[in-house]
N, C-alpha and C positions, 0 to 999 in steps of 0.2 A: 410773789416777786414780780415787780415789772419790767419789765424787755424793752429796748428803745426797736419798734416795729422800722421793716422795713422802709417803708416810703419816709420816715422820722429820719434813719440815717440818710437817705437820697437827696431831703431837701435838707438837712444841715451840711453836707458836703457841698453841693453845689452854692450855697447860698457863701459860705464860708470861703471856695474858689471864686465865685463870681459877683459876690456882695449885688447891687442892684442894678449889674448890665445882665442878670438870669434871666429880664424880660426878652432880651436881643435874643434869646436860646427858644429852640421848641423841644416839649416831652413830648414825647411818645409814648404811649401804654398798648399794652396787647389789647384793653377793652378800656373804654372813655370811662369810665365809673373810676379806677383808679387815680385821676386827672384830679375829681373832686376832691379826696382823702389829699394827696401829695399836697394842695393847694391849703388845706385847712395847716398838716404840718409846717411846712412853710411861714404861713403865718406868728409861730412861736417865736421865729428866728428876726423877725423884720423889727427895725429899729423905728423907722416909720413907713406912710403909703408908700405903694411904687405899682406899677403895672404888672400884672399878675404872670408869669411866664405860658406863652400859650400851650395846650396841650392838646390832642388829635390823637384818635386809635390807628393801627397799623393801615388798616383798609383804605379811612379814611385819606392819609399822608399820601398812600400808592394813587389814588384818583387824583390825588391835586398835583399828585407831579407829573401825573399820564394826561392829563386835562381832560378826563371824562369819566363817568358815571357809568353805574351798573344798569343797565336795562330792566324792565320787571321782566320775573322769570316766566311769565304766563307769557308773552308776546312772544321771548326767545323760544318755548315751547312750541308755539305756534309756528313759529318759522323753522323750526326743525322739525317738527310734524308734516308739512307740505314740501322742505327738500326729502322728507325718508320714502314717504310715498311716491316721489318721481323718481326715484332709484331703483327702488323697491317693485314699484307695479301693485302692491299690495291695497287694497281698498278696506283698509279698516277706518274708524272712525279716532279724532282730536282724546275720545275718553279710552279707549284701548290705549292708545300710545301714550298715556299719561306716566303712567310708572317706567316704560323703557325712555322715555324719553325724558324725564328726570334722572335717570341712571347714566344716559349718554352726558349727560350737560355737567354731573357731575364728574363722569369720568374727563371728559375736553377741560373742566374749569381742572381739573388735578394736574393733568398733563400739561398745559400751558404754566400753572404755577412751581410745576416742578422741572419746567423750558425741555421738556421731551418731544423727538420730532413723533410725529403720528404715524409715518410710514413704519417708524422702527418699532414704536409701541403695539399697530396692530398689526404687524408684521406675523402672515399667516405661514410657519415652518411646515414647508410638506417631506422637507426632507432634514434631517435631523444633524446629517455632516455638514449640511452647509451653515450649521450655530456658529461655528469658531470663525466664519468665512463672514458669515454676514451679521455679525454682531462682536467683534473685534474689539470693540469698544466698550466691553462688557469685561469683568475678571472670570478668572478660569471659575471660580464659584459662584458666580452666577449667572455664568453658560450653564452649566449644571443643572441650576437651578430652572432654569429655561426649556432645556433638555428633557427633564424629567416631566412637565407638566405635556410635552407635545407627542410625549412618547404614549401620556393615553390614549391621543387620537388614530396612534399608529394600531393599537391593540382593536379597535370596535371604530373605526371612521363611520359606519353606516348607521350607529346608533341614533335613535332622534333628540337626544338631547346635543351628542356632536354634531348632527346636521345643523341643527335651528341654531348652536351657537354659530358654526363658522361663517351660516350664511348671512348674519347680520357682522361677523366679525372683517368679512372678505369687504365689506362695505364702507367700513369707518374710515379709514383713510380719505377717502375720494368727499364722504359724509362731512368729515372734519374739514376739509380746505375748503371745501363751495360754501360750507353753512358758515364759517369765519370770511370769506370773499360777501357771502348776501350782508352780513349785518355791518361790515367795511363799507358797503356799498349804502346802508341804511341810518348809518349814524348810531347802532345798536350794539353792546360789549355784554358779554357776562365778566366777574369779576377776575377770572382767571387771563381773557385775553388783554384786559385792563393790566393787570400786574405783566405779561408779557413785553408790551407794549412801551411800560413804566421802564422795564429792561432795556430792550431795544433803545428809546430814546438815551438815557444817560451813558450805554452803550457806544454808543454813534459821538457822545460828546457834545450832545444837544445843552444847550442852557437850561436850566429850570426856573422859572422865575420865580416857583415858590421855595425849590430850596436855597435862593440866591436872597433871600428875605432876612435869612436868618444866620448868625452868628456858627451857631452850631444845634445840632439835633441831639440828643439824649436818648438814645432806647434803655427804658427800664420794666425791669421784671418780665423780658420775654425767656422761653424755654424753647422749644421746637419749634425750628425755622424752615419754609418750605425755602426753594433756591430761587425765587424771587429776593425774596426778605435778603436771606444772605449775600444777594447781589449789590441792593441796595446800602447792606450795611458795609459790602467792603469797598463802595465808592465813596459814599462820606467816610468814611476811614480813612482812604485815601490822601480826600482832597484834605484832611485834619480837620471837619465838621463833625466830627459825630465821638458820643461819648457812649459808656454801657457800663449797665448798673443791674448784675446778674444778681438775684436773691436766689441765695446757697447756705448750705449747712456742708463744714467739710468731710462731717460723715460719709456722705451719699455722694459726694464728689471723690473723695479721697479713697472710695470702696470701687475696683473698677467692674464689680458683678454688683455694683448695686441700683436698678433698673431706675430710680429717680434720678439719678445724676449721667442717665445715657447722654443724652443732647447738652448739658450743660457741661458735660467733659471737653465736647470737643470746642462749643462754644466759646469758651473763654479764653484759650487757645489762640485762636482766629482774632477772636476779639478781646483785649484786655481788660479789665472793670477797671472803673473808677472807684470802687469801693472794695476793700481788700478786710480778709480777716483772718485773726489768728488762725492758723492750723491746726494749732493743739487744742483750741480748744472748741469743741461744740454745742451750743445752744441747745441741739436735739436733744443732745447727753444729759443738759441741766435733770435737777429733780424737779415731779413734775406730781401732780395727784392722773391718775387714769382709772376711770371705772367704765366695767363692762357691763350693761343691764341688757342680760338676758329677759325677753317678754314672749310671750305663748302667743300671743296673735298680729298679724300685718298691723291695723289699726291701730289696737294698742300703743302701739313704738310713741304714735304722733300724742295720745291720749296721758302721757307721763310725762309730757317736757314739762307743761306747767308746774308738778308738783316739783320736779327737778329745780328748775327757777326759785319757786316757794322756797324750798327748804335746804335750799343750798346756800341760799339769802343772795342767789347772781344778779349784778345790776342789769336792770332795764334797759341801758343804753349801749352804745356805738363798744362797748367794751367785750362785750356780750352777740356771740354767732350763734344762733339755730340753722345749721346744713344738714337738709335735705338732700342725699343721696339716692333719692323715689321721689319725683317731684309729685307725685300720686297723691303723697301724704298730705297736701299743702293745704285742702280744705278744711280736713280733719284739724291738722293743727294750728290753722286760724280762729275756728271754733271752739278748739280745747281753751285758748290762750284769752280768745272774748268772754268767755264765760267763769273763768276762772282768777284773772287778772287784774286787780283793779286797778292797773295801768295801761289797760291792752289799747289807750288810743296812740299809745305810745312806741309803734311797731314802724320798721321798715322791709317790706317784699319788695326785692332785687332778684327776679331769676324769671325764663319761662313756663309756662304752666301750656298740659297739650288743651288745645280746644276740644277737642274730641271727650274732655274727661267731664263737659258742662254742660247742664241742664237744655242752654241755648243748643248746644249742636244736638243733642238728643230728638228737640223738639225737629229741627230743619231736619235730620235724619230719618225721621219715622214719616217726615213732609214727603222729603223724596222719595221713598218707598213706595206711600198711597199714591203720588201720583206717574210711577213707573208703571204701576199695575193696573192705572186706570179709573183707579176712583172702588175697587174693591170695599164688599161691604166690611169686612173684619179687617183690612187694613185702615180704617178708618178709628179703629179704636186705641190704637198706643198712641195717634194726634187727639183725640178727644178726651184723654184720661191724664193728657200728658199738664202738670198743674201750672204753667205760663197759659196754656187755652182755656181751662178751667177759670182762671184769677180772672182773665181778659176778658173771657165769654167769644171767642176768638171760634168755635168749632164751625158755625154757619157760613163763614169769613173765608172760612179754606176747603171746605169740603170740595167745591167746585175743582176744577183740570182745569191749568191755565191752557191755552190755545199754542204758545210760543214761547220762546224764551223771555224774550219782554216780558210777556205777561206773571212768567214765574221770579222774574227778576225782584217786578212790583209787588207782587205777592209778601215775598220774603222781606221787603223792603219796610214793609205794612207793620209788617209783625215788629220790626227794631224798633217804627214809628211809636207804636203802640207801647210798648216797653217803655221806652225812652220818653213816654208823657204818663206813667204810673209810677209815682214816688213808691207809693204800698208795697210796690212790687221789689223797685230797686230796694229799698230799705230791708227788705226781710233775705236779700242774698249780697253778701258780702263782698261777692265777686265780680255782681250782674251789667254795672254800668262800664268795668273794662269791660268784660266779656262782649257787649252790646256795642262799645265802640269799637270792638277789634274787627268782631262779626264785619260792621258793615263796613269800616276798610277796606277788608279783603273780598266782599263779595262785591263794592264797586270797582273794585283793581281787577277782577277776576272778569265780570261783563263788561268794562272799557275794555278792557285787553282783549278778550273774543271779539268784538264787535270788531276792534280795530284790525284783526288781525285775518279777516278776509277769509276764515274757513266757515262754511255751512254749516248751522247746529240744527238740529231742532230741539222742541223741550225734553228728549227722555236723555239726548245725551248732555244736555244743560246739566237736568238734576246729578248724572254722574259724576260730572266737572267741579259742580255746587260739593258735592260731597268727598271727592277725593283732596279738592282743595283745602277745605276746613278744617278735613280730617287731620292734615300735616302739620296743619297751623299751629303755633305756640304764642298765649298771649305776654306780653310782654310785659310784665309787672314792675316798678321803677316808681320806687315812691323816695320821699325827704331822706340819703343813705346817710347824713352826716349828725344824725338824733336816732335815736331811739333802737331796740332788739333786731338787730339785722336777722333777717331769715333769706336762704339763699341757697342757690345752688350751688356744686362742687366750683363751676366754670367761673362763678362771680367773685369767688374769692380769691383770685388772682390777685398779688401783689399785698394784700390787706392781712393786717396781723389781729388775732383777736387774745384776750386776756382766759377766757372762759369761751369753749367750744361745748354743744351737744349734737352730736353729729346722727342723724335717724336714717335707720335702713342700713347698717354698717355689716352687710350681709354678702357672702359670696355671690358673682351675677350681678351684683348692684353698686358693689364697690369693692374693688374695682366693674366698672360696667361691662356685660359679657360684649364680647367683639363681634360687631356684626358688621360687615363692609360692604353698603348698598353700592354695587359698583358690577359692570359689567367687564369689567377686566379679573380675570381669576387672580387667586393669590399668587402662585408661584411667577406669575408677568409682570405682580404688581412687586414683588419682595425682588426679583430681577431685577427690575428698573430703578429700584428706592422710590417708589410709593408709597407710603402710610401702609403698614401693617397690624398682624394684632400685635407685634412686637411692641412697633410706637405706638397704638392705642394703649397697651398697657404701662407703658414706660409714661407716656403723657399724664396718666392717672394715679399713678405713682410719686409722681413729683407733686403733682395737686397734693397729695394727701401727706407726704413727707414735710411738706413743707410751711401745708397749714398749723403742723403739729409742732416746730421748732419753737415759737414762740409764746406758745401757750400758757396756763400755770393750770388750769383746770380742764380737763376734756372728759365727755360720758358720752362713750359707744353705747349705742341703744341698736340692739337687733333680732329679729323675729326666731326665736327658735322652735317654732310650729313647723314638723317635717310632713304637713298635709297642707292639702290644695296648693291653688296656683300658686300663693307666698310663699310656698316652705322655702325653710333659708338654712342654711350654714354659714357659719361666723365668715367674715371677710380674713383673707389670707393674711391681707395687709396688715391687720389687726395681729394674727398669728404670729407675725415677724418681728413686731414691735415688742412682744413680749419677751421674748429672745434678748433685740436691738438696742433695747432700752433700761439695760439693769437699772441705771438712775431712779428712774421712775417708780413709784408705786404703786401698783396695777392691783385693784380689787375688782371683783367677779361678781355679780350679785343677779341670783335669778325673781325673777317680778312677775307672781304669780297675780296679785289683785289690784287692781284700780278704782278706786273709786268711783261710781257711774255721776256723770256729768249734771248738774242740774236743770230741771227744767224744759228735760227733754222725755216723753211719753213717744214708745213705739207708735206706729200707725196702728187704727183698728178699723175694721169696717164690720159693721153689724149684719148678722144675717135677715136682712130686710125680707119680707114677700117674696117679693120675685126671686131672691136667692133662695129662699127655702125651692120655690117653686122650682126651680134646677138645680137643685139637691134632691130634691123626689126624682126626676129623670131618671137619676144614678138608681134608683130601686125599681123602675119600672122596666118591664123585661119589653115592652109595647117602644117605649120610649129609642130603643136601640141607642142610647147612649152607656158607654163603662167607664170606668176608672181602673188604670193600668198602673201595675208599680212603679211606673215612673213618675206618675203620676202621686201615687202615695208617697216614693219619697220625697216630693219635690213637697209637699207638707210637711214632711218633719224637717227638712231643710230650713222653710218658708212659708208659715202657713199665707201669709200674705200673697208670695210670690203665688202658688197656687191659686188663690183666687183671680188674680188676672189674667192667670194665662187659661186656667181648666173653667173658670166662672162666667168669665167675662169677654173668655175668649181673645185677651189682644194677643197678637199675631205678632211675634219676635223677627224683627226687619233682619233679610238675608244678610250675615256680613264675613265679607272677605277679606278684613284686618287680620293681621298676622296672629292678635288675641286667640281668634274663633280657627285657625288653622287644623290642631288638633282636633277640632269635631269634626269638619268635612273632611280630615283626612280618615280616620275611621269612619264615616260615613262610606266612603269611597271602597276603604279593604272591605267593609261589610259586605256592601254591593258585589264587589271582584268574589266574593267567597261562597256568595249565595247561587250567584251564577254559575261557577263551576261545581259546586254540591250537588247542584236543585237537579240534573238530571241522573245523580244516584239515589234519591228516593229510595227507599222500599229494600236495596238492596243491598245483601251481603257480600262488600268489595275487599280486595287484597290488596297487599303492600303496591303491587306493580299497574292495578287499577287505578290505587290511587296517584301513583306518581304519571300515570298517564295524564292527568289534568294538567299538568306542565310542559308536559312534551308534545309536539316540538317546542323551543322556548321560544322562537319570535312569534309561533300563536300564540302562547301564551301572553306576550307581553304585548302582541295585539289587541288581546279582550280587553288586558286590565287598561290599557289606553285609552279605548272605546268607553270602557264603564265610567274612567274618570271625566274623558270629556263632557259625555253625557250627564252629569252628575253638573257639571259647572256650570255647562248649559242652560238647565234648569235654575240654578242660584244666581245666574249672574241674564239669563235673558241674550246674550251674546253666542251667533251660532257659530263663529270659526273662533277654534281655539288653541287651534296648533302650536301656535307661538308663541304662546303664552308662558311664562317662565312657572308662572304658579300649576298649571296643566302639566306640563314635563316635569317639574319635581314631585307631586301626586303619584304621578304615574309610576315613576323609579322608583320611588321609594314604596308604594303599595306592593309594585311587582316584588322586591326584596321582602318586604314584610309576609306577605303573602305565598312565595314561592318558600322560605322560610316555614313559614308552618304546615304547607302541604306536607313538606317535607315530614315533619315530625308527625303530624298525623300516620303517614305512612309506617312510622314505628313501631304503631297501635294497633296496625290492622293483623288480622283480619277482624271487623266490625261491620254493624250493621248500620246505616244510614237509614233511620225509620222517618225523620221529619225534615225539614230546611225552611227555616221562617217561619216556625209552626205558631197559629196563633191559638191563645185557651180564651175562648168565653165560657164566661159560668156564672154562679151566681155565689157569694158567701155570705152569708147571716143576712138576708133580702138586699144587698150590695150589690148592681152589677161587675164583675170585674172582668177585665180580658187584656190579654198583654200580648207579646210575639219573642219566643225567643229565637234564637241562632240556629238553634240545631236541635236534636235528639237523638242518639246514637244508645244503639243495645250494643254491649262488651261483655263477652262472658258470663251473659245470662242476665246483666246487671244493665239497667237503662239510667242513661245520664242524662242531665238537661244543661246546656252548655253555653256560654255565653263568648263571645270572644272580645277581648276589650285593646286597645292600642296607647293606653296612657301608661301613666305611673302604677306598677302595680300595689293595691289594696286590699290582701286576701287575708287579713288577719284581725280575728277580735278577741276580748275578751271575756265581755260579758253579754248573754243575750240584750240585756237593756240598755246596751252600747247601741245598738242597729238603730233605738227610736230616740236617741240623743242628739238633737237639735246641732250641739259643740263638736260633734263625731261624724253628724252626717255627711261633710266631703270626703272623709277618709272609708268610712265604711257601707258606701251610698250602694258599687256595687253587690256589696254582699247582700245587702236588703234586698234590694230587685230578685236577684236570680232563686233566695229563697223563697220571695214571693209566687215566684213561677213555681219551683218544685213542690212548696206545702198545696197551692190552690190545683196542682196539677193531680194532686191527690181527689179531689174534687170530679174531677172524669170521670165520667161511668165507666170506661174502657179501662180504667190503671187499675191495676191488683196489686202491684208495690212502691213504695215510695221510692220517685228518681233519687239520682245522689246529683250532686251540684257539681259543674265543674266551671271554673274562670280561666280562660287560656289568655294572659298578657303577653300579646305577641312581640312587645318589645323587649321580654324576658328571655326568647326564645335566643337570641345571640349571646347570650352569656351564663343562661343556663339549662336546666333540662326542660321547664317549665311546665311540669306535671299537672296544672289547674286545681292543687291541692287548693281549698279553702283553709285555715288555721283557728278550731276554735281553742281559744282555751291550752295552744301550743300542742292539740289534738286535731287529727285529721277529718273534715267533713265529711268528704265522702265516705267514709265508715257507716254502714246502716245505724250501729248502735249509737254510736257519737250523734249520728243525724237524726236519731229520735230524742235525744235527752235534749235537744233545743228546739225540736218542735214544737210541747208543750208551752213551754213560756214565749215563744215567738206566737204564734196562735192568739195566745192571751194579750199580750200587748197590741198586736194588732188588732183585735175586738176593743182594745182599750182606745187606739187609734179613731177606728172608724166611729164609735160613741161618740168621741169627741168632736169630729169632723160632719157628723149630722145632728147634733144637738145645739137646738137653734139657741142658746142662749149663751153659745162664744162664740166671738167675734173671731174671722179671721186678725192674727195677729202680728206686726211687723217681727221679724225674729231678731234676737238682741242678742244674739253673735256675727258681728260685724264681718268677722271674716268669708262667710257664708255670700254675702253682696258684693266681693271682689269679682266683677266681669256677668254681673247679674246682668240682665237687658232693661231691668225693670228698674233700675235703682234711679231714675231720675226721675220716674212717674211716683216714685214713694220717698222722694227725697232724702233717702238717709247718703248721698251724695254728697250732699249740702255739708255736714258735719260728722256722718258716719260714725256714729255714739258706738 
């Protein structure tokens, strides 16, 4: 059944009021892409030519009527880098202050677009009665609200996470007027003092000559308005310039608990539409086909649209959305679609993609690592394996430490050069030639803006700059939107109606997207003042997805229901409600166990050449002092690929302190804090009140673990003061809880004996070197455990021994392998005369429940001696089966062909299963 789509009824309305004076009119759209569609509808209506009615996105309209432009944000940085340091006194360096200072620019652009003075915003309450006194202007519920956030600092002021906030918070005020007075001063705006200003002027009664151009302005298809916008649209309202064309379903408007129609309740109100519709009846409601395809792995999702298209017979064209809800998926399913499609030149990408997820930033990434550290010899090999230097012959090119930042400029510069004159190269990635023009964009936006910007670099904080900047970056994909399979993100479908929707990643976390508010303003100052919350995050995404839904006739939820590794998913809520929401509809369920493997694609292999045999014998030579550790063995059945780069060939996995890699350095860190307060119980049999002595007093305690963590970051990031660091102070609070936490329950346990702490096993099995380290060693009651302690998601259950050496199992069952590892080979000790029992202690288990370290075989307890012998034999064997395999020189290391296994690999762009991720 076809739907006359929103922008269809916007331009036959208007065109039908204003026949061909619509050119005297300007649209407005929340984003310019809309501009195009409206124009093509339009066209249906026209009797003959006429000039086309202009159209401009929201941002755009605010600059031309403030008469000035947004500054690049690297300069604005700059200049707010050198007034924090003369406030401050602080001597840190342009790349420390890169993320607080992206925080503050964010918070100032918020506060300006939402016309909040800064004194009141960073308004530091020492005293808590004077809320009602000096915030009056506030309702009695969100003094409260205010209240309640300031009363923590009343309970711990001396804490260092309260210190390090107030003392940058006691600042901002004085921060925000000078650094808006220097860029006043400078001819410089971010976009938020721009819209301020846009205020201010038609405030005052100013002319605008551009909105004096036109007959009347049109806002269509906006939803959440910050009170700029709303200022602006109740002036043209006013003067009787402005018109508004709200896309609504009167379900979600007409429900006043229904989170899609928050902002559109009150909008319309305010502002009356020009386009009205029934109330009884809704569009949402119509019948509609909806299928759910449940798929077992991340990848997969993207790997099924093709046959979806295929055999659903969906046209090819502008009628037809693939949204992306995981822009992650985007290579994947460009390559599903080229391969599969024999229309695929037939496609339109409209959305961002992060740079960070491409080959090119891999290679610059692994660039600035080798040369942070100076030209290191194993840092030299993820740039020499990495296959852009390979293709190029590029490794002699760069080995060399540029001298300055010039020179590293040039360097990098070399390399686009180089790209950008090998067709070979571009043709074989689908992606490479934006990627390559976005790269060098931003990296000459990035070096004019330093240069210009009069702070001192040298090259090690270059590379930082180089790499925090690219990191953020999103390439901007924007191809023909008005032909062929639009593929897109949630944000780009704004205003655009499609007939057929497959909508991928339709998973809790992702969609709606989890809330995360880079913003140095807390929640409770920011939902006090009506700044964007997770409230309006989720009400925002709610409407996105309500409302692409109304006009639909065919839509397939595609979502990951693998509850292992980083992708595990749960169905989206959103989804959950609909089926409720939607009797209309007929919602089938379909779980999607196979897919067919793609043509054409052959994992990676590397052959066990000479010199590989030649270190593979190391591993049997006891002279050699080289071993293989369980981590090391599982990270083969994971990958036997992955293995060989990093145990064979040695590349060195560049430090990263993306929010990704969080979880490792944070358990790295409780490891650290846990090893240190055990390590001088060795040997002895401690009690309950011994052990809770390791915490006592608490601010020794949460001394060390501060120490441990900064020391820790130190190391990973080369940077010696780290006090103030947001990522240090969260490490630290949250290891001390985890940590004090399990002391805690240890203490339950006792009395025990602490026989080991970091204990390592060398040994030898079947002429193998192995040697590994675990956590602990503890004798209980005659009975010696060997003990691992882990900080993720807990994994302590299988069910088949031959689960542990299963490739498709290995994220979930990875730590169990290990620690078995240690207990069977610890059997191997001259000194053991019984076999330990295993324990896993998930310290994040420890707040919700007792978390005993039981392992679960078989829904039987491991620690059991009996239980732990009847999986000994076949673990035994299969590991004999392992290492056969792993020194028998006539298999090749193998790429592994479970994709999900490469989600957040370090290596996956040196084996390019990135590329298309089969």
């Amino acid at each position: 059944m076809s739907r006359t789509s929103f922008l269809d009824l916007a331009a036959k309305t208007l065109y039908q009021k204003y026949g061909e004076n619509i050119s005297r009119c300007c649209l407005v759209f929340p984003g310019r892409r809309a501009g195009l569609f409206f124009q093509k509808e339009l066209t249906k209506y026209l009797e003959r030519e006429i000039w086309m009615p202009p159209s401009t996105g929201i941002s755009q309209l605010v600059e031309k009527v403030a008469g000035q432009k947004a500054t690049d944000p690297i300069i604005l940085l700059a200049e707010l880098f050198l007034l924090f340091k003369e406030l401050t006194g602080k001597e840190e360096g342009l790349q420390d202050f890169y993320s607080l200072g992206n925080l503050l620019l964010h918070d100032f652009d918020q506060a300006d677009k939402y016309l909040l003075d800064a004194n009141d915003l960073f308004h530091n309450v020492r005293d808590l009665k004077r809320i009602a006194q000096d915030f009056s202007f506030l309702s009695a519920e969100q003094q409260k609200v205010l209240q309640s956030f300031w009363s923590s600092f009343r309970v711990n002021p001396d804490h260092q996470l309260n210190r390090s906030f107030i003392s940058v918070w006691e600042i901002l005020p004085v921060l925000y007027r000078k650094f808006n007075e220097i860029l006043l001063q400078k001819g410089y705006a971010y976009e938020g003092m721009i819209y301020r200003k846009m205020v201010s002027e038609i405030g005052q009664g100013a002319k605008s000559d551009f909105l004096e151009q036109y007959q009347k302005f049109f806002f269509i298809g906006f939803n959440a308005l910050n009170a700029c916008e709303k200022k602006l649209f109740r002036y043209l309202r006013d003067q009787k310039k402005a018109g508004f064309f709200w896309d609504y379903d009167p379900y979600y408007i007409e429900n006043p608990i229904q989170e899609a129609g928050l902002f559109l309740r009150e909008n319309m109100k305010e502002f009356p539409p020009e386009n009205t519709c029934d109330k009884t009846t809704s569009p949402l409601q119509d019948k509609r086909m909806i299928r759910i395809l449940a798929v077992p792995s991340f990848v997969m999702q993207a790997k099924i649209v093709p046959g979806i298209l295929r055999d659903h017979k969906l046209p090819f064209d502008t009628r037809t959305a693939v949204v992306l809800a995981d822009e992650n998926l985007l290579l994947p399913l460009l390559y599903g679609l080229g391969q599969q499609n024999e229309n695929k030149g037939n496609m339109n990408v409209t959305m961002g993609f992060p740079l960070r997820q491409t080959s090119l930033f891999a290679l610059f990434d692994s660039l600035m690592h080798y040369y942070n550290k100076s030209g290191g010899k194993h840092d030299f090999g993820a740039v020499a394996m990495h296959p852009y230097v390979r293709a190029l012959d590029l490794a002699q090119d760069l080995r060399t430490v540029p001298e300055n930042e010039e020179g590293l400029y040039t360097r990098l510069t070399y390399i686009l050069d180089r790209i950008d004159r090998s067709p070979e190269l571009l043709a074989s990635d689908v992606m490479l030639t934006a990627v390559e023009r976005e790269t060098r964009k931003l990296l000459n936006t990035l070096y004019r803006s330093v240069c210009a910007s009069g702070v001192d670099i040298s090259v090690t904080v270059f590379t930082r700059l180089v790499r925090q900047h690219l990191s953020q970056a999103r390439i901007p994909f924007s191809g023909e939107p008005l032909e062929g399979l639009q593929i897109m993100g949630f944000l780009e479908t704004r205003c655009l109606d499609f007939e057929n929707l497959i909508i991928v990643s339709s998973q809790e976390n992702v969609l709606p997207k989890a809330y995360r508010e880079n913003s140095f303003i807390p929640y409770n100052i920011r939902k006090a003042f009506g700044l964007p919350s997770s409230e309006h995050h989720i009400a925002v995404q709610a409407y996105y997805f309500y409302r692409l839904l109304q006009r639909a006739d065919n839509v397939f939820f595609i979502w990951n229901s693998n509850t292992e590794g980083p992708a595990r998913g749960e169905i989206s809520r959103f989804i959950r409600q609909i089926e409720f929401e939607l009797p209309g509809s007929s919602i089938v369920k379909t779980p999607v166990t196979y897919v067919p493997e793609l043509p054409g694609i052959a994992p990676v292999q590397i052959p066990k050449t000479d010199s590989v045999k030649d270190i593979l014998q190391e591993f049997t030579d006891s002279g050699e002092k080289r071993f293989l550790s369980p981590t090391a063995l599982a990270t083969y059945v994971r990958c036997p690929l992955k293995f060989y780069y990093k145990y064979i060939r040695s590349v060195e996995e560049p430090p990263d302190l993306s929010d990704s890699q969080d979880h490792m350095h944070f358990g790295n860190i409780v490891h650290a804090v846990l090893e240190r307060l055990y390590k001088p119980l060795t040997g002895k049999t401690i009690s309950k009140d011994e052990i809770l002595d390791l915490i006592r007093p608490r601010e020794t305690f949460r001394k060390l673990v501060s120490g441990v963590a900064e020391e820790y970051l130190q190391k990973i990031t080369g940077e010696k003061n780290l006090r103030d660091e947001g990522k240090w102070l969260l490490f630290s609070e949250v290891a001390s809880q985890y940590t004090e936490r399990f002391v805690k329950f240890d203490a339950s346990r006792a009395p025990l004996k602490i026989c080991a702490v970091e204990k390592r096993f060398n040994g030898r099995y079947k002429q193998v070197m192995i040697s590994g380290i675990t956590d602990r060693v503890d004798l209980l009651n005659g009975q010696m455990y060997i003990i691992d302690y882990k900080t993720g998601v807990k994994k302590n259950a299988f069910s088949k021994t031959e689960d542990l050496f299963d490739t498709r199992l290995s994220l979930k069952n990875g730590d169990t392998f290990q620690i078995l590892c240690y207990v069977f080979l610890h059997r191997e000790d001259p000194g053991t005369t019984q076999l330990p029992l295993p324990l896993l202690f998930y310290l994040n288990s420890l707040f919700h429940d007792k978390g005993t370290g039981h392992i679960s075989y078989d829904k039987k307890a491991l620690d059991d001696p009996q239980v732990l012998e009847t999986v000994k034999e076949e673990f035994l064997f299969r590991l004999d089966r392992l290492l056969e395999e792993l020194f028998n020189f006539n298999i090749p290391f193998i790429q592994t062909e479970f994709t999900d296994n490469c989600i957040q690999c370090p290596f996956i762009t040196i084996c390019q299963r990135e590329k298309h991720n089969d």
